[in-house]
Every structure is written in C-alpha cells, then in structure tokens.
C-alpha positions in Angstrom: 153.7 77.3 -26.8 150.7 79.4 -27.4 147.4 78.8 -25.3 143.7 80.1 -26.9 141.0 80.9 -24.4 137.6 81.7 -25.7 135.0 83.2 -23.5 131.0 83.6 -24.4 127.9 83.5 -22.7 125.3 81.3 -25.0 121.8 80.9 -25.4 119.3 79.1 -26.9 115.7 79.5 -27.7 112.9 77.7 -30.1 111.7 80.0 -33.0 110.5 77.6 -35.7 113.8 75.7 -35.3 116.0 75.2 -32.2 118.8 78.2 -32.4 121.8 79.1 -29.9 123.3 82.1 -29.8 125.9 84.2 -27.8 125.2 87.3 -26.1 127.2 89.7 -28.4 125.3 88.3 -31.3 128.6 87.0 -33.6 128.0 83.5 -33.1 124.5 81.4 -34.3 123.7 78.2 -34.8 120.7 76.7 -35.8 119.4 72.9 -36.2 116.4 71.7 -38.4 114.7 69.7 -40.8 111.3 69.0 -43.0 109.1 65.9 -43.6 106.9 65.8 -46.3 105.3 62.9 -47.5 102.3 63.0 -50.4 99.7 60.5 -51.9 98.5 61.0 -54.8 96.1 59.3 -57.2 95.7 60.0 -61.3 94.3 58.6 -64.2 95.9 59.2 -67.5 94.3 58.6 -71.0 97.2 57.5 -73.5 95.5 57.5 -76.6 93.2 55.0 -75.4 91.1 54.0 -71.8 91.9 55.8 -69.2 94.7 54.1 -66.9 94.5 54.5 -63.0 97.8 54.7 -60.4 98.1 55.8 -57.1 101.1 56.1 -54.9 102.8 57.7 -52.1 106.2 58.8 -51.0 108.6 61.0 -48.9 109.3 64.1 -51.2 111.4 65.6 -48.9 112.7 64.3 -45.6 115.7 66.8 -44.9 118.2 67.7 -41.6 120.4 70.9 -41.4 122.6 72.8 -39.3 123.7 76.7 -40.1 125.4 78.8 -38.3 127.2 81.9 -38.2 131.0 82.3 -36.6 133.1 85.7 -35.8 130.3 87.8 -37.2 130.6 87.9 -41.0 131.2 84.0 -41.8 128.4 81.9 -42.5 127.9 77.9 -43.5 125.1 75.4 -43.8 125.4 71.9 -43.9 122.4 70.4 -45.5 121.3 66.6 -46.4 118.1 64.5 -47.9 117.5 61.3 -46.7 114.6 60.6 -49.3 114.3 57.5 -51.2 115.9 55.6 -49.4 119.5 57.5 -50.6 121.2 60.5 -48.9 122.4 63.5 -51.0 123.9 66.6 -50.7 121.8 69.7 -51.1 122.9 73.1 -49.5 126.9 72.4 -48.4 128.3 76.1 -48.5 130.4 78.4 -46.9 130.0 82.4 -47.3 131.6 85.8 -46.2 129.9 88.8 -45.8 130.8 92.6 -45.9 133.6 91.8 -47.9 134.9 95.2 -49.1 134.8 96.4 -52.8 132.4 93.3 -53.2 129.7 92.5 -50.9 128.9 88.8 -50.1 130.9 85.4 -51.1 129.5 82.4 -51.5 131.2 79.0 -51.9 130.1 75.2 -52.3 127.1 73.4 -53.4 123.8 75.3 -53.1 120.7 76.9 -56.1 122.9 79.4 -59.2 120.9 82.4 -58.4 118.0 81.9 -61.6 114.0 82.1 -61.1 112.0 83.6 -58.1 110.5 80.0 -57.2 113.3 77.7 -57.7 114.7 80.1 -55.0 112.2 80.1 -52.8 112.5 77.2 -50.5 109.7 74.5 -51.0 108.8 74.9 -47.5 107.2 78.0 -48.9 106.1 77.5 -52.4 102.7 77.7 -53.0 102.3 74.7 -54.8 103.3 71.1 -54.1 105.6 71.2 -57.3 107.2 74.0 -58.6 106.4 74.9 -62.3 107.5 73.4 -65.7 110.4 76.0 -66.3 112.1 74.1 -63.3 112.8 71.3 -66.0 115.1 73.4 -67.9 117.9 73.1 -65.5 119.1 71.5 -62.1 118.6 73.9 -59.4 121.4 73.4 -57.1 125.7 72.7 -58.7 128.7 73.8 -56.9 130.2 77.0 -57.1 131.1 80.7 -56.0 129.2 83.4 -56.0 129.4 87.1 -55.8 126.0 89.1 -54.6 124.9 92.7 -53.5 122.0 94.7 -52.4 121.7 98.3 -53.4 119.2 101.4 -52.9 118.2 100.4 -49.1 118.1 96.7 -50.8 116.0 97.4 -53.3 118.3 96.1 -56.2 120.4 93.2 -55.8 122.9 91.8 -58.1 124.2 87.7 -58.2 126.7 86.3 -60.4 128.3 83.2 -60.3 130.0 80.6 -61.9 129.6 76.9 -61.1 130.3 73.0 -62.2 127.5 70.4 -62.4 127.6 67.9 -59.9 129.4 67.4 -57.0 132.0 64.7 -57.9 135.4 65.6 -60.0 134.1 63.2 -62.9 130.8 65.4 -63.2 132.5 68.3 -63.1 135.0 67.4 -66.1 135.0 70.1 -68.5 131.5 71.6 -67.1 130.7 75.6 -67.1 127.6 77.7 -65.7 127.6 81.3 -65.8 124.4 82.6 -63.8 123.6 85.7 -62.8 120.6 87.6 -62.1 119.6 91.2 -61.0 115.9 91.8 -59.3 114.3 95.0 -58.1 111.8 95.9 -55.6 109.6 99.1 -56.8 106.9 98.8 -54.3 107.8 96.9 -50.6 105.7 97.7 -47.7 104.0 96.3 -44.9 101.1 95.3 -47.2 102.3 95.3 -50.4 105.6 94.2 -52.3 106.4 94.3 -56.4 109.3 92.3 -57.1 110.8 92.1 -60.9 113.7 90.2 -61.8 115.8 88.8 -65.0 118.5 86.2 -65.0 120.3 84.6 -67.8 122.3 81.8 -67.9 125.4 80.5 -70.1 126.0 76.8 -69.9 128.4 74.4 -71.5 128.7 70.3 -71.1 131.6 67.7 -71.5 128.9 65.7 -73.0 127.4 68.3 -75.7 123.6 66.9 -74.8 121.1 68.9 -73.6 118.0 67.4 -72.3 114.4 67.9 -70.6 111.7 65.5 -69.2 108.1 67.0 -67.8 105.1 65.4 -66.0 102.2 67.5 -65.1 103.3 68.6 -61.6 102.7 65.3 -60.0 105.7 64.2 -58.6 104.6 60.5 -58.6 102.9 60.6 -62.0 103.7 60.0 -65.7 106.3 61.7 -67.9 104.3 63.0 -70.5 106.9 64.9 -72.3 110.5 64.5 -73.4 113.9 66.0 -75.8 117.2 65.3 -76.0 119.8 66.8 -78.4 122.9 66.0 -79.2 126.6 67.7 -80.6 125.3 70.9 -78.5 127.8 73.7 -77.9 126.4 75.8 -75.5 123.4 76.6 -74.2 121.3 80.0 -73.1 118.5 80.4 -70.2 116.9 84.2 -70.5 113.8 84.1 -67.4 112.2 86.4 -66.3 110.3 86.8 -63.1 107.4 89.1 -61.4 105.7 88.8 -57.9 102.9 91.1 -56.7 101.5 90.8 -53.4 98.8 93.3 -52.0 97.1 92.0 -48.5 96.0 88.9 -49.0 96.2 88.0 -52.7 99.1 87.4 -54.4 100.4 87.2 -58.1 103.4 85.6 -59.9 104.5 84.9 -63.0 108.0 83.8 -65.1 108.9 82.9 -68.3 112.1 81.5 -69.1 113.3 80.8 -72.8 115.9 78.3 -73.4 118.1 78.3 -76.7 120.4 75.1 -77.4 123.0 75.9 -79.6 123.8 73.3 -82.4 124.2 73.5 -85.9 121.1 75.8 -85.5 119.8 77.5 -82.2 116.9 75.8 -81.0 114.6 77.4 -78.4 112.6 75.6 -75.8 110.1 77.8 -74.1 108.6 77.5 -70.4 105.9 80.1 -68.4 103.3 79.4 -65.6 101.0 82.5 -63.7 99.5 81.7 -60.5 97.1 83.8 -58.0 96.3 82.7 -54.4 94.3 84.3 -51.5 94.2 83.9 -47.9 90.5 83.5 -46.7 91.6 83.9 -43.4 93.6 87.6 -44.5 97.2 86.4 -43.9 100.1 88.1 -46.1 102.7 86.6 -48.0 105.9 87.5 -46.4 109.4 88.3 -49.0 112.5 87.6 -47.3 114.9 88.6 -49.7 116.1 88.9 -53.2 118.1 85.7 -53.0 115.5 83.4 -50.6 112.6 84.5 -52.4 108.9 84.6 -50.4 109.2 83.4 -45.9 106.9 81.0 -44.3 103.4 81.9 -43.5 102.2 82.8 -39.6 98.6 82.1 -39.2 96.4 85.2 -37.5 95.5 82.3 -34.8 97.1 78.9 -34.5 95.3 75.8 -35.0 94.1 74.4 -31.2 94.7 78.2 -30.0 91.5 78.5 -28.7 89.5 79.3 -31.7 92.0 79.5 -33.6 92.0 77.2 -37.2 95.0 78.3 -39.0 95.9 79.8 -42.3 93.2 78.6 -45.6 95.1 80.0 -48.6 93.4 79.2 -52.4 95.6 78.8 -55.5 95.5 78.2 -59.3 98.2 77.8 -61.5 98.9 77.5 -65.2 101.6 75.9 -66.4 103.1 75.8 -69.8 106.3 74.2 -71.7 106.5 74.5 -75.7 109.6 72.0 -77.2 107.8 71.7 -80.9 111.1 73.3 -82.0 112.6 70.1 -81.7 109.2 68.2 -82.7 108.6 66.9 -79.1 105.6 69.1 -78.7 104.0 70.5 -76.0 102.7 70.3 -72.0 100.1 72.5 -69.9 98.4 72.1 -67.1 96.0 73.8 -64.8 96.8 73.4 -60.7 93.7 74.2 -58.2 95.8 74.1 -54.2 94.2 74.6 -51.1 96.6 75.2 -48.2 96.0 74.7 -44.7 98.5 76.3 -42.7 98.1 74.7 -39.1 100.8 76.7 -37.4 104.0 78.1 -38.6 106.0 74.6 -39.1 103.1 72.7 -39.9 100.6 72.8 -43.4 98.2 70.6 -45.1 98.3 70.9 -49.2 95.7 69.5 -51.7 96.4 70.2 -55.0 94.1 69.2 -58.3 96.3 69.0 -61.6 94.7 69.0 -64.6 97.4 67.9 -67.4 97.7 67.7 -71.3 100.6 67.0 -73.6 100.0 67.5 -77.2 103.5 65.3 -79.2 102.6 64.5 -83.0 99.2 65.5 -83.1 98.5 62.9 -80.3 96.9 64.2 -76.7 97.6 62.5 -73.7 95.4 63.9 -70.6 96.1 63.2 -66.8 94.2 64.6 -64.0 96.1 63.9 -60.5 94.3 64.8 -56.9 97.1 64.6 -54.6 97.5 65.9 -51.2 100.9 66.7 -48.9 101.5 66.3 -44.7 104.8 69.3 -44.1 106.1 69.9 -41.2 109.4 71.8 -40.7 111.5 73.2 -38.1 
C-alpha cells in the first residue's frame, strides 16, 4: 500500500477575477464569469414603410474556472447559460514546453483563424464582431499545436478539428486551421500586429452555408446562401492591427471559396478606428488571445475619476453575388464607457444595407450593452 502526501502553502487574491495560487507558483486557479445584457431598437425598410422592433436579451451570461497544475498543465472549463440553454464553450486541456513542439492543446475551444474572433468579446471594440465571423463557427473540438518565436514576435498555430461536440456532428467532419502572425513593431506605446490564416474544411453533409444581419444581434437577417454537393471548402483571412497611444486601427479580410462543380468565392472585410478621449491604450496580450481588457487612468467613483470614453467606427462588408445572394455593408458608430476594469457601458449606432436582386433593404439599429466581468 502506497500513501501520497501533498504539501503547499496557498493563496488567494482578487485581480479582476478571484485567483488562488501556491507559493512556488505551479499551481493556479482562477474563477469567473460575464453578464451582458443589450436593448436594442431598429427600424428596417423592406422594400416598403419602414417597420419598427425593439428587444432585449442576455448575449452572454457565462461562468469559468481555469487553472494551472504541476507547472506546465493547463485547463479551462467554460459554460453559457444564455437563452435560457447551457452550452459548452471553452472545455480544454493543454501542455506546455513540450519539447521538439511547444504548446498542446486539446478539447473544445476557437481554431486559431482572425484577430477578432480571437479576441475575447469582453474586449472587442464593438458589441458584434464583424461580417467575416459568418463564414465559420468560431469554436469545434480539436488539438492543436502552437509556438512563439523571435522573443515572441512570430507565432505559429495549426490544428485540426471536428464540428460540434457530439459523435453524430462529428461524423465524417474535417478542419485544418492554422495561422502564423507577426509583430514588427511592439512597445509600450505602440504595437503592429500582421497575420494570415487559411483554413481547409470538409462536411458529411456537402452544404456550405452563411446568414448575416447588420451587427445587431437582435435584428433582421438581411442576407443569406446555401450550397449544396460541396466538396471542400477554403478560408484565406488576413489580419492587421495598429495601435499608437491612444488610437487604434484594424482591419481583415477573409475570402471564402466553396468548392463544387465550380469554386465559388464569398468575400468578407470590415476596417475600424477608435480613440480614447480620456488617453488610455489598447493593451495586446498575445498572438493567440488577441487585444487585453482596458484599465481606465482613474476609476469611475475614484474621486474624480470617470473612467475610460473610447470612440469607434466601423465598416463592415460581405459580397456573396457569386452565388446571386448579393451583398451587406454597414457602418457602426460605438461609444465605450469603461467604468472600471470589469465593468463598461457600450452604445453602438449601426447603419445597414443589403443589396439581393437589385432590391435594397436598409436597417438602422441604436442599441446599447450593460458588461460586467470578472
């Protein structure tokens, strides 16, 4: 009979999330979450007077734990709980400083494609992400390889993954993702960040198909294909982020060729610029987690203090007339009011237009977000 004593001194502290951890540093843990709940109110012209909605919802209401044990072994356990159903999002394990290799990651989590879809959207700028999100689902199960190189300035992902999380939706289902990125400039003040990915996917199903509203969560889909007997299909994106001070660019474009009979290619790109008033910097993170979350100069109720005021505008564009399904832009205008660290107030003003057969459909959307995350 073998006996197994362990021995650690633990402790815990608050820093935007409640974390324990032992003295020597091998073992973490960390517990969290985010609420965010939006309204939102639009009008939308379909061929004809001008219909009015309104609505509200939880986007996000999500719990976590992560952790880290013996060092170089990592997890994080991840649920949503909104609309009223609970589903897995991040559910992975990973081991790092594996020789000859680098990192290992393993279970259900984002295929390492697009600068914002890997940015958490505690973090994004916007309250949606932009069009080129539609081209694929962000999160599937499956490993991983990844590296940083050149004091981290280049880092390398490839993996290979099933859609879904169930065996059925995983019959006969095959992503290969990768990505490499590269950071020329990264300083206190100022960061370039350039990236490519491409993706190879394949479907028991052979369909391949996209659905777009103008980046109202709540609001109208405006836009819509679906092919059929596909055999593969190809996602080349690629990604820039330039942040000096307080203003901030970023741009991708990601291209999306569905392989039939003929290759059809689908097309997706949005630009955006914001700029703290209040002279806050965007903060990177890394390669694979994209941009950090924002600390306001002064707090909100710290004396004086009113927080972080951060303006943005967005265009957003996706072309299908390939496939005769036409076309969607719009225009975003956000103000952000970053209270604290965990806390921010978002008002965005979309400005939407899809263009299918010759016919325009316009919807304008004035929707604001309450976030709080720890």
């Amino acid at each position: 009979i073998s006996t197994f004593s362990f021995s650690q001194n633990f402790n815990s502290n608050w820093s935007n999330g409640f974390k324990i951890s032992s003295d020597d540093g091998d073992f973490k843990l960390k517990f969290g979450g985010r609420i965010m709940y939006d309204y939102a109110c639009w009008n939308t012209n379909f061929n004809g007077p001008d219909e009015s909605f309104s609505g509200s919802e939880f986007r996000r209401v999500r719990l976590f734990n992560s952790g880290q044990v013996y060092k170089n072994v990592k997890y994080k356990i991840q649920f949503d709980f909104a609309g009223e159903e609970v589903s897995f999002k991040d559910v992975y394990m990973e081991i790092t400083k594996v020789p000859f290799v680098g990192n290992v990651k393993v279970g259900h989590f984002k295929e390492p494609f697009r600068l914002e879809a890997l940015t958490s959207s505690k973090y994004i700028t916007f309250m949606e992400r932009g069009f080129p999100i539609e081209f694929y689902p962000e999160r599937n199960v499956g490993l991983m390889l990844y590296n940083s190189f050149m004091n981290n300035k280049l880092s390398v992902q490839a993996g290979i993954f099933q859609n879904g999380v169930s065996e059925e939706a995983q019959n006969d289902n095959r992503n290969i993702t990768s990505r490499i990125t590269f950071l020329p400039i990264n300083n206190k003040n100022q960061l370039l960040h350039l990236g490519i990915g491409f993706s190879n996917r394949k479907n028991a199903e052979k369909t391949y198909s996209i659905s777009a509203r103008p980046e109202n969560h709540l609001g109208n889909k405006l836009l819509s294909a679906s092919i059929i007997d596909v055999e593969h299909t190809n996602l080349i994106g690629t990604e820039m982020a330039w942040v000096m001070g307080p203003l901030s660019i970023q741009g991708e474009y990601v291209v999306s060729s569905v392989k039939t009979n003929e290759t059809i290619n689908f097309t997706s790109y949005y630009g955006q610029i914001s700029y703290f008033l209040t002279g806050e910097t965007k903060k990177y993170k890394n390669s694979l987690a994209g941009f950090d979350r924002i600390s306001p100069s002064k707090n909100m109720g710290d004396g004086d203090g009113l927080g972080a005021l951060e303006l943005a505008v967005r265009y957003s564009s996706m072309d299908l007339s390939e496939a005769n399904r036409g076309a969607l832009n719009d225009i975003t205008l956000g103000l952000n009011w970053h209270l604290n660290p965990c806390t921010r107030i978002m008002f965005n003003y979309v400005m939407g237009n899809a263009d299918v057969n010759s016919e325009e459909t316009y919807e304008n959307t004035l929707q604001m977000r309450m976030q709080i995350d720890f």
